[in-house]
C-alpha positions in Angstrom: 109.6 98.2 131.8 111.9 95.2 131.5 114.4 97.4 129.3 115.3 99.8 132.1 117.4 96.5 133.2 119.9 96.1 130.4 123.2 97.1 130.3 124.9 99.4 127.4 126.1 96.1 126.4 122.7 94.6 125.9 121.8 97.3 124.4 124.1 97.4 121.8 123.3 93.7 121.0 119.7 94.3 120.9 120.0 96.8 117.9 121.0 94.3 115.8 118.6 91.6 116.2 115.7 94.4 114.3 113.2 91.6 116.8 110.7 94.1 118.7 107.6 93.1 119.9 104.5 93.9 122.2 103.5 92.0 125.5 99.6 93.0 125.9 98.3 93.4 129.5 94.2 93.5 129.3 93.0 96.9 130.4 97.0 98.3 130.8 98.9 100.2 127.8 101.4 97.9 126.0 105.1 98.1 126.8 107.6 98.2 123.9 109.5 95.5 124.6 112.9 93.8 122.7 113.1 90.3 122.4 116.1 88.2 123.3 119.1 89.7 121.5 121.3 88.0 118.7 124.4 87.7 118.7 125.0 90.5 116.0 126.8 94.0 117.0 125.6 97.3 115.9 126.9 100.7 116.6 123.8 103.1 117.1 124.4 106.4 114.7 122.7 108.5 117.6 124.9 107.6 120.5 122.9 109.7 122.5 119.9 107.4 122.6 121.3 105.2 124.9 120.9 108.2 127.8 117.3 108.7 126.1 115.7 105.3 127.4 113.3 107.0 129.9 113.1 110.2 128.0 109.8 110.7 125.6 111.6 112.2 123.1 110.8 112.3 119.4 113.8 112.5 118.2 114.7 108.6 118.8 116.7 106.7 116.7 114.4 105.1 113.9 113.9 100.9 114.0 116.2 100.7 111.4 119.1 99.3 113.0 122.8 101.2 112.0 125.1 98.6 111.6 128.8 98.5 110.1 129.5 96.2 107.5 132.0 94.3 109.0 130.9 93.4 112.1 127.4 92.5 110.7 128.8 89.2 109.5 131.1 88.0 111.9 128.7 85.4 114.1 126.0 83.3 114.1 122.7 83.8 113.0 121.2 81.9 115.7 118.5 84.1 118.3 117.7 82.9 121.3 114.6 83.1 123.2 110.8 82.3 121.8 109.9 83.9 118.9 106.8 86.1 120.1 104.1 88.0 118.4 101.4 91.4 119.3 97.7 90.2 120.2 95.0 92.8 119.5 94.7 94.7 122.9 91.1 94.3 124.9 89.7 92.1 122.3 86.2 92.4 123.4 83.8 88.8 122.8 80.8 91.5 122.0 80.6 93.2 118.3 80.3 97.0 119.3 80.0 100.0 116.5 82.6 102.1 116.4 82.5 105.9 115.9 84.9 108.0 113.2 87.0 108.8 116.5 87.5 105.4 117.4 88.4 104.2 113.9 90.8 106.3 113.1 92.6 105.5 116.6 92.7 101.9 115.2 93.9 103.0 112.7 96.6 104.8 113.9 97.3 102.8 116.7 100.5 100.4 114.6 101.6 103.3 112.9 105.2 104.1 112.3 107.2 107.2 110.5 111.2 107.7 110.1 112.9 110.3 108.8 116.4 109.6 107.1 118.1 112.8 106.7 121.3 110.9 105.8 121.5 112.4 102.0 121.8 109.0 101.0 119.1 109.1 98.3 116.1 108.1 100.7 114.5 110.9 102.8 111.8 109.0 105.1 109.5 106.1 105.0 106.4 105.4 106.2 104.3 102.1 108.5 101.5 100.6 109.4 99.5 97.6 110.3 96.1 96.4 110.6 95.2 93.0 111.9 92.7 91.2 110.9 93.8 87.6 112.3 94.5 87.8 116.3 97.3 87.2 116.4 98.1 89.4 113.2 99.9 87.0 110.6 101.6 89.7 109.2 105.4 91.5 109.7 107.9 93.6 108.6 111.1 94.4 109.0 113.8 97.5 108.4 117.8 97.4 108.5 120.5 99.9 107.4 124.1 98.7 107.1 126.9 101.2 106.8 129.1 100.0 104.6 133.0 101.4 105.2 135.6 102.3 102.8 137.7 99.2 104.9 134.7 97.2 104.0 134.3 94.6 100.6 131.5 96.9 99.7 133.8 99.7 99.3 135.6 98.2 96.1 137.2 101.2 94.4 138.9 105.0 94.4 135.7 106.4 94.4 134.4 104.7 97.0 136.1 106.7 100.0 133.3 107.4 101.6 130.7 105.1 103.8 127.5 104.2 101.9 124.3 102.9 102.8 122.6 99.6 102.1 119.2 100.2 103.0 116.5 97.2 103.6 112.5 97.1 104.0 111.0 93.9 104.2 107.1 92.4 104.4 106.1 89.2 105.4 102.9 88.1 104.7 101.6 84.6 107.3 99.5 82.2 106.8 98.4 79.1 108.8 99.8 81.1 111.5 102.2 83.4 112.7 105.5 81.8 113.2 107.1 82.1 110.1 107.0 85.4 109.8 108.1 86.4 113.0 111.4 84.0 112.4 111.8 85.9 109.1 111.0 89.3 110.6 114.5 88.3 112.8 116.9 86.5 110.4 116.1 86.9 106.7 117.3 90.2 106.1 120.9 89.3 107.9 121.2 85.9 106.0 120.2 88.3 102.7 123.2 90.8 104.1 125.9 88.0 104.8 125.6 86.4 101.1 125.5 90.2 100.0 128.9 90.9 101.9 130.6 87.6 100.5 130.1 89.0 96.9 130.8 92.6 97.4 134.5 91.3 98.4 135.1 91.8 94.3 133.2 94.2 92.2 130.0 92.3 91.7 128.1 92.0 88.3 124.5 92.2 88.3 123.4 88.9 88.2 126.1 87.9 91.6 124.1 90.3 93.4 120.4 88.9 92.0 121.9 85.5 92.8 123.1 86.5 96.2 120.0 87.5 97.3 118.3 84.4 96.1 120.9 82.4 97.9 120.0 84.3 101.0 116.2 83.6 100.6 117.2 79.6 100.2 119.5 79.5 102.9 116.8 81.0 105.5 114.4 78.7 104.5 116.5 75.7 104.7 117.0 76.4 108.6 113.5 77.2 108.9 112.1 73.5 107.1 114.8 71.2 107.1 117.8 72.2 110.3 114.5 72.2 111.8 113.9 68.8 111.7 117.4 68.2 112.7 117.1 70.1 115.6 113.9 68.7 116.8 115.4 65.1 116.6 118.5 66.0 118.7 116.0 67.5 121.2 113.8 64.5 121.0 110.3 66.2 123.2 107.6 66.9 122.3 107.9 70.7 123.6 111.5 71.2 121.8 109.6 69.9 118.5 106.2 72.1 118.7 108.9 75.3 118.9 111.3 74.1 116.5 109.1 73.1 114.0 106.4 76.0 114.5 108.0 78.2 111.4 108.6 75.4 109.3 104.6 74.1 109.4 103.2 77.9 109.3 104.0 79.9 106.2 104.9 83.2 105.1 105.4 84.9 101.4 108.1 87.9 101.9 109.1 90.8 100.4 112.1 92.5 100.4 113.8 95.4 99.1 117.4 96.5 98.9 118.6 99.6 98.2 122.4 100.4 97.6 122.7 104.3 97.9 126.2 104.2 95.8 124.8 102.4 92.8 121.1 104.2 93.6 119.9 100.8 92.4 116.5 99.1 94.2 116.1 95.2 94.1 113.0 94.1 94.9 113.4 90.2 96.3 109.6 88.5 95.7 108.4 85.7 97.5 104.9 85.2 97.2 101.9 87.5 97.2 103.0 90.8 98.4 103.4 93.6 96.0 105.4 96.3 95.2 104.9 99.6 92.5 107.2 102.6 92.2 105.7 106.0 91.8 107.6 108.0 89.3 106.5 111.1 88.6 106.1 112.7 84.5 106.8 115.6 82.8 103.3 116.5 82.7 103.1 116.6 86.3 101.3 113.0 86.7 102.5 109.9 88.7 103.2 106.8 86.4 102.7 103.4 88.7 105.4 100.5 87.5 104.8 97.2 89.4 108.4 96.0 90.8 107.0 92.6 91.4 104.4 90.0 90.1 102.0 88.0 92.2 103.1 84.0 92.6 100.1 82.1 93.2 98.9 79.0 91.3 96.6 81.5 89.5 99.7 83.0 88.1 100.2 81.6 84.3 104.0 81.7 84.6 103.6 79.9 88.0 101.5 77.6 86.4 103.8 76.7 83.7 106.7 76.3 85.8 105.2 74.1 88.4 103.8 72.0 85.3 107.3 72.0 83.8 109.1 71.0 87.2 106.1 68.2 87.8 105.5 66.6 84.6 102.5 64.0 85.0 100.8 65.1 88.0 98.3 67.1 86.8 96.8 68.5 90.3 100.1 70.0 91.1 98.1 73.1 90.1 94.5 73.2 90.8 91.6 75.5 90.8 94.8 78.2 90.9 96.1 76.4 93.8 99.3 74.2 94.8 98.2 70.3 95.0 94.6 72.4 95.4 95.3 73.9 98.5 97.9 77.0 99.2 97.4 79.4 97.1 101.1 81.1 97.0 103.2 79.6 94.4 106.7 80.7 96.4 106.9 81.0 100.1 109.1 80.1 103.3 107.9 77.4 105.6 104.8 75.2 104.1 106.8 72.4 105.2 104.3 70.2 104.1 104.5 70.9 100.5 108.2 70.7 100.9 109.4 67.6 103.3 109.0 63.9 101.8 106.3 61.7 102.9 109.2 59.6 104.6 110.0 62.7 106.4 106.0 63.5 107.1 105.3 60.3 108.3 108.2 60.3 110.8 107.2 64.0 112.2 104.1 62.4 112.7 104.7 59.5 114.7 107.5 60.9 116.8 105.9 64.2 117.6 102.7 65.3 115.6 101.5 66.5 112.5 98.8 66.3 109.9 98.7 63.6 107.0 100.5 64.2 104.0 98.0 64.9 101.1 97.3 62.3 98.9 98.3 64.1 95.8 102.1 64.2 97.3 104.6 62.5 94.6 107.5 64.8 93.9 108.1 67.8 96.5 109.1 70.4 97.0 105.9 72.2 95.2 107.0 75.5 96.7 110.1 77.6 96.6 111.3 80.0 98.7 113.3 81.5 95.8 112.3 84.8 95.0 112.3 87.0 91.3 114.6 89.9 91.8 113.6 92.9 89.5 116.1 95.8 89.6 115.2 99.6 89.4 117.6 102.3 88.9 116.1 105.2 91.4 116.1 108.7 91.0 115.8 110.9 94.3 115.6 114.3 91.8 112.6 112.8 90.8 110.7 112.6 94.1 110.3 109.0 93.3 108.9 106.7 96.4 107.4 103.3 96.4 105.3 101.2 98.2 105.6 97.6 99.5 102.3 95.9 100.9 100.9 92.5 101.6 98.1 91.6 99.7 95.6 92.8 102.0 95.9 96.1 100.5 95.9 94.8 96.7 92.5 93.3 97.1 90.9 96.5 97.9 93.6 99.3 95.6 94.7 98.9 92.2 98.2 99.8 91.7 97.1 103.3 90.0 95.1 103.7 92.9 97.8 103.6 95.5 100.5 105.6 93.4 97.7 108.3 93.1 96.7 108.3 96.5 100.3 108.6 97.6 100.5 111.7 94.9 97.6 113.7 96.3 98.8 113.0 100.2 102.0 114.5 98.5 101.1 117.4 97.4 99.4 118.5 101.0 102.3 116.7 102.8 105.5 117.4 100.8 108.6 115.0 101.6 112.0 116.9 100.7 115.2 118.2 102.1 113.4 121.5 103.3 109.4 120.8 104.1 110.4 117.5 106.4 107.4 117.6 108.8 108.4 118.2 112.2 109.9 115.0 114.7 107.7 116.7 117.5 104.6 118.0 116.2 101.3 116.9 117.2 99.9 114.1 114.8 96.9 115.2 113.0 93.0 113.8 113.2 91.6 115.6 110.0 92.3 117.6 106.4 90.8 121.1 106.8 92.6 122.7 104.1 91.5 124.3 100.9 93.4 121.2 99.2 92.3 118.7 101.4 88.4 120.0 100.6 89.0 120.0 96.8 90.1 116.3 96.9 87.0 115.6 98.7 84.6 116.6 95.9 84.5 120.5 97.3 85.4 123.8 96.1 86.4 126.6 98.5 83.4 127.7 99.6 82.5 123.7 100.4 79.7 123.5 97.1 80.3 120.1 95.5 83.1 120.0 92.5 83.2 117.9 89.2 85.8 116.0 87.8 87.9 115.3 91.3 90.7 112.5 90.5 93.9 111.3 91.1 97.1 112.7 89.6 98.0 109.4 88.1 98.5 108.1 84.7 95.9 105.3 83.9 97.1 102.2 81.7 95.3 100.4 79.2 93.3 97.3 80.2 95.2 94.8 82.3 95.6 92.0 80.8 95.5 88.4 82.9 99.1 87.7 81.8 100.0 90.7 83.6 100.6 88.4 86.9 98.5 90.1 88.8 95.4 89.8 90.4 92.4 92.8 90.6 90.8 94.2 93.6 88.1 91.8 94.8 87.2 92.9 98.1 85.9 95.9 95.9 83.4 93.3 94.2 82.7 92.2 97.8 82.2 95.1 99.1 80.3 96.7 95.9 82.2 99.5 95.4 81.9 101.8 92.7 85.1 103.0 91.1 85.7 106.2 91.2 88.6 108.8 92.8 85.1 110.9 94.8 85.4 108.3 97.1 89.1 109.3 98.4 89.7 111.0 101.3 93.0 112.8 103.3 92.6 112.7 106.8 96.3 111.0 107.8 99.7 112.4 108.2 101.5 109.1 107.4 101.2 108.4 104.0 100.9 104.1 104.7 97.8 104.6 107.3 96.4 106.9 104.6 96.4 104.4 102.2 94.6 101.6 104.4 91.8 104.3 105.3 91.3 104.5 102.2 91.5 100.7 101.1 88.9 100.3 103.6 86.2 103.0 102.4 87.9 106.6 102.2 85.2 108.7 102.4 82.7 106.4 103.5 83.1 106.3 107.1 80.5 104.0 107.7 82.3 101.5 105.5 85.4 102.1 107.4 83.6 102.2 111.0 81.8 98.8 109.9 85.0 97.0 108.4 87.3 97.6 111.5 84.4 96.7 114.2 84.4 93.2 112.5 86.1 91.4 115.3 88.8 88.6 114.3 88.2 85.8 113.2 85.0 86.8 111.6 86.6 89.7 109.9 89.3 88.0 108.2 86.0 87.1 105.4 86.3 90.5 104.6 89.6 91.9 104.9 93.2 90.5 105.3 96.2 91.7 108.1 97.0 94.4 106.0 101.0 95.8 106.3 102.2 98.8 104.1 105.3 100.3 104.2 105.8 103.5 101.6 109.7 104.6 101.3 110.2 108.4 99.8 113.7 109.0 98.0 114.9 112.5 97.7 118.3 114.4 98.2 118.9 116.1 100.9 121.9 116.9 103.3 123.7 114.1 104.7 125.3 113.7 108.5 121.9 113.0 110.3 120.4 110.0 112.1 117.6 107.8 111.5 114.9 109.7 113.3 111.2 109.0 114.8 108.5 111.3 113.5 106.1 111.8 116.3 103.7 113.5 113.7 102.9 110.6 111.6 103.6 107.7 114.5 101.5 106.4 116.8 102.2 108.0 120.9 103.9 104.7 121.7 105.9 103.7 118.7 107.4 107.4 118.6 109.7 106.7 121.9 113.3 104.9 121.4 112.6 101.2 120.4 115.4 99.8 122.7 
């Protein structure tokens, strides 16, 4: 492996950059491999792991990095090297059938589990991908910054002890991969730096909202317009294609910031992806509250904002897309919907690029600027939430996915004490007396009435709501109905796609993820879900694998 090469010093640099990626070898197992490093220092919390790089132990430092707050900020943003992405492995030209086995190791085979025994308010989250697109479209990224009492963060006498700001991020692609593998390496640092700068003073509410916007802005004014700078400077054709690669793709992102002295949660919102918090009530039920709303042009507050900001071009929305054509309302890159025809026009004759659309009169259509909703958390409470592109919202209504996440609790409690194991074997199937009542099945295995999720249901949705229903279930011709869950999965994220994709319906599941790409992407999206538990527990630990719930080679030391 290439990493067995790099100095401590290297090493150190690479925690930072939070860029990891696979190179695939046809018939060979993928090597974890990190990208070119930033220019950002980290200090690892587990100093040991730097010894551990041949080791196969599951106690490796998770892939958030641990950074301190001052050094974070210091340089440039800048990363050097291509941006690069994971292609499926072995993607066979022949559409084979899969069995139950095989699925689930698809399944599996992108999942991720971290435990975060820091008593900072979150106790362990949860991963996974599926592609659909080859490459997949989708990403993620997942940073933790310890602040300092030295540091602005630390702003008064009861701040004498180092806190944790605690990100999770999903990007969502379209039209490509590119931009969300630049924002899987910078937007959470540019989010950070404008973070710092108004932590220097005790922020108010709104400096923080507005700093995280600012970060969002900033990101995607490198990525669509210093671009273009760039690319002139450089003046080939090459140079161009790589500049400009993020800035013509697209990406909608989500991101999440968790502060654990305040025990506030932001939720940044660019785009499509969702998020729902899973609170639990006195009566013992899980209550779902949506932490974001969907921005398409399908979105009436969308809609009347575009209309507002347009006045007298009345295609800027539609058939519930932008100038008729992208369907996310907010969203990094999209160049096209954001540069000037001047601009357009010159791309194209100096390097390449499609024609602008006709309906072009007043850009930018799109924003990058996301809607920050803030949650005040409570770890008593077991709370945990779930961020996911919208792959996994066409197939799960919210209710669903808190519910799901409330039975796989109850057989696979997250807390202080019950923490599954860092070196345990990872699971292939439910056998116990809980898992068979949630399939439909007493103890003796005789069919059961009146199985369902421990989840509150709301009233009828309305369409004002901002967001969308579960269409691949209309697709697909699904009934509704808990029966049709299952709990086969020891991470919490991969049990929710299994369950997206069928549940109990193996054949559903077995025929959905034998689709090869692109002719599956007509039936299911790059799906990304991360779920984040909060809880208390003791503090003083690192930021640890868990070889139970992660796939074999995602469970060794991402350095």
């Amino acid at each position: 492996m290439y990493l067995r090469q790099f100095s401590a010093a290297a090493f150190v640099s690479v925690l930072a950059s939070g860029v990891w990626y696979y190179r695939a070898t046809p018939g060979q197992p993928s090597d974890l491999v990190a990208n070119s490093p930033s220019a950002l220092p980290t200090r690892p919390i587990h100093a040991a792991s730097v010894s551990q790089h041949d080791s196969q132990s599951s106690n490796s430092r998770g892939s958030a990095a641990v950074v301190e707050s001052e050094d974070f900020y210091l340089r440039e943003l800048a990363v050097s090297g291509p941006l690069t992405k994971s292609a499926e492995v072995q993607q066979s030209p022949q559409h084979t059938m899969l069995t139950p086995d095989e699925a689930t190791q698809k399944l599996r085979r992108l999942e991720q589990s971290y435990q975060v025994p820091r008593g900072r308010g979150v106790l362990r989250y949860d991963i996974v991908q599926l592609p659909s697109n080859n490459p997949i479209e989708d990403d993620h990224a997942e940073k933790l910054v310890q602040t300092t009492p030295s540091s602005p963060s630390a702003n008064s006498a009861e701040d004498s002890e180092t806190s944790d700001w605690m990100f999770w991020s999903v990007f969502d692609g379209h039209a490509g991969w590119t931009t969300s593998a630049r924002l899987r390496q910078v937007l959470i640092s540019f989010v950070a730096r404008e973070l710092h700068a108004v932590y220097r003073n005790a922020p108010s509410a709104s400096a923080i909202d507005a700093a995280i916007k600012q970060g969002f802005l900033k990101c995607d004014h490198e990525i669509v317009h210093e671009s273009v700078v760039k690319a002139q400077k450089a003046n080939t054709k090459s140079a161009a294609a790589n500049l400009l690669g993020p800035a013509l793709s697209g990406s909608c992102a989500l991101l999440s910031f968790y502060d654990s002295r305040s025990k506030d949660l932001r939720v940044a919102c660019t785009g499509d992806s969702r998020a729902v918090l899973g609170r639990r009530r006195s009566d013992g039920l899980w209550t779902a509250q949506p932490l974001s709303e969907d921005q398409t042009g399908g979105t009436p507050s969308e809609m009347e904002r575009l209309r507002a900001e347009h006045p007298g071009e009345p295609n800027v929305v539609a058939h519930g897309r932008i100038l008729g054509n992208l369907e996310p309302s907010r969203a990094f890159g999209d160049a096209h919907y954001k540069w000037t025809k001047e601009t357009q026009e010159m791309i194209k004759k100096t390097w390449f690029a499609r024609n602008p659309s006709a309906l072009l009169k007043t850009p930018p259509y799109v924003t990058a600027e996301p809607v920050v909703t803030t949650t005040k958390m409570k770890p008593e409470k077991g709370d945990f939430v779930v961020l996911a592109t919208d792959g996994l919202w066409e197939m799960l209504t919210n209710e669903e996915v808190v519910g799901l996440v409330g039975k796989w609790l109850e057989e696979n409690p997250v807390n202080a004490s019950t923490m599954p194991s860092a070196s345990g074997p990872t699971s292939t199937s439910g056998s116990s007396s809980w898992t068979q009542s949630f399939l439909g099945r007493d103890s003796t295995g005789r069919a059961k009435a009146g199985t369902s999720l421990p989840v509150g249901r709301p009233e009828e949705r309305s369409a004002k709501a901002g967001q969308r229903g579960t269409i691949r279930q209309q697709q697909w011709d699904i009934k509704a109905g808990d029966e049709r869950f299952v709990l086969q999965d020891k991470n919490a994220a991969t049990h929710l796609v299994r369950n997206a994709l069928g549940g109990k319906d193996t054949d559903m599941v077995c025929g959905l993820l034998a689709l090869p790409s692109p002719f599956s992407r007509r039936y299911r999206d790059d799906l990304t879900v991360e779920v984040i538990f909060f809880g208390e527990g003791e503090g003083g630990g690192d930021v640890i694998s868990n070889a139970a719930a992660s796939a074999p080679t995602l469970s060794t030391p991402k350095l």
